[in-house]
ChimeraX commands (.cxc) that place a marker at each C-alpha (Angstrom):
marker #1 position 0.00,0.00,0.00 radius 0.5
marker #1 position 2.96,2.64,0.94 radius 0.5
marker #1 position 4.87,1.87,-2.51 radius 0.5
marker #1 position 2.34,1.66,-4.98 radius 0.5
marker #1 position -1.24,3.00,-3.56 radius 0.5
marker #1 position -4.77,1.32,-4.19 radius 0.5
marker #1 position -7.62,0.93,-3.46 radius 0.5
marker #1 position -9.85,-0.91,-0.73 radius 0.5
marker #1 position -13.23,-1.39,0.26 radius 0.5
marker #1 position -13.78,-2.43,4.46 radius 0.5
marker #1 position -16.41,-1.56,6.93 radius 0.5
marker #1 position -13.19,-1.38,9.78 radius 0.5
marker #1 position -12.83,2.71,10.81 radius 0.5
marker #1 position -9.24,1.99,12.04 radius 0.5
marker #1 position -8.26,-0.17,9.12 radius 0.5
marker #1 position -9.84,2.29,6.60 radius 0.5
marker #1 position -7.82,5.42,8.73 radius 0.5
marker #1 position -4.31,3.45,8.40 radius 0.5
marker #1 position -5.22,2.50,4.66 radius 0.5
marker #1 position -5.83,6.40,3.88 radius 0.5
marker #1 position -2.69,7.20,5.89 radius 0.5
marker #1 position -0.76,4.80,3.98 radius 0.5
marker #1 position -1.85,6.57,0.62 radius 0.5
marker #1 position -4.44,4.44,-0.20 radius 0.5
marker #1 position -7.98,5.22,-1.17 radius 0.5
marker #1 position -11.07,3.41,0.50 radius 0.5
marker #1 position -14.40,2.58,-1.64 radius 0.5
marker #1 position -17.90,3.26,1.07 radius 0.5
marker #1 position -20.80,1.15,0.38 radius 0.5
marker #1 position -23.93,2.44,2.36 radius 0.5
marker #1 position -27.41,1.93,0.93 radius 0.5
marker #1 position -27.40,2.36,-2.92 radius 0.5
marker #1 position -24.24,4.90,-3.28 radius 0.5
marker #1 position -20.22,3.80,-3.55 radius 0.5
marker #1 position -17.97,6.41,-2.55 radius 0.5
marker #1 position -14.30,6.63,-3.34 radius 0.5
marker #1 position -12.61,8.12,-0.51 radius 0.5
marker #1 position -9.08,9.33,-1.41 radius 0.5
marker #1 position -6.00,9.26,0.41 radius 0.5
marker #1 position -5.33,12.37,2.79 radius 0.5
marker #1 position -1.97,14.09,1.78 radius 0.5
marker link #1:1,2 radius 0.2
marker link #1:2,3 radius 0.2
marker link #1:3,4 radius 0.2
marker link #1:4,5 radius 0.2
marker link #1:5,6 radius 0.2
marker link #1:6,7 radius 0.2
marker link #1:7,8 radius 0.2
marker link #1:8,9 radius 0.2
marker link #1:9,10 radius 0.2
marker link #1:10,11 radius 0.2
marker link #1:11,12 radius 0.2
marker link #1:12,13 radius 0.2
marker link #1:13,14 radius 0.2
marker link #1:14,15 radius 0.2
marker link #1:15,16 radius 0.2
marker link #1:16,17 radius 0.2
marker link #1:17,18 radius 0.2
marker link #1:18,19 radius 0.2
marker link #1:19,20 radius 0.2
marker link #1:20,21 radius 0.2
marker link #1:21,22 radius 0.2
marker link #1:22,23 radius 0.2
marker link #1:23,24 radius 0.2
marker link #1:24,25 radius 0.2
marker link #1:25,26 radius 0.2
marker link #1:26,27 radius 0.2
marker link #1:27,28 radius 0.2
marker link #1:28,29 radius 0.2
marker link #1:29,30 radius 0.2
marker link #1:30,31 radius 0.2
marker link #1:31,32 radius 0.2
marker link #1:32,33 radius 0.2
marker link #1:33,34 radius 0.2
marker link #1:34,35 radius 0.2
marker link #1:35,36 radius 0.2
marker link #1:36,37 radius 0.2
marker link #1:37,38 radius 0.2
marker link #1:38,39 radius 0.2
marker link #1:39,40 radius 0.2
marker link #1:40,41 radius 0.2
view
């Protein structure tokens, strides 16, 4: 995740803070909508 980035999708807030931290970007599912959440810089 550090080297080359990506892309997950997990219902875990600490996993999906560390994965954003890492530079990777985190896919929400809620109801009928998918969000990409980017990385924070």
């Amino acid at each position: 995740m550090k080297e080359n980035g990506g892309i997950v999708a997990t219902i875990d807030a600490e996993l999906k803070t560390r994965i954003k931290k890492s530079g990777g970007s985190v896919l929400s599912v809620a109801s009928d909508k998918i969000v990409l959440e980017p990385s924070k810089l």
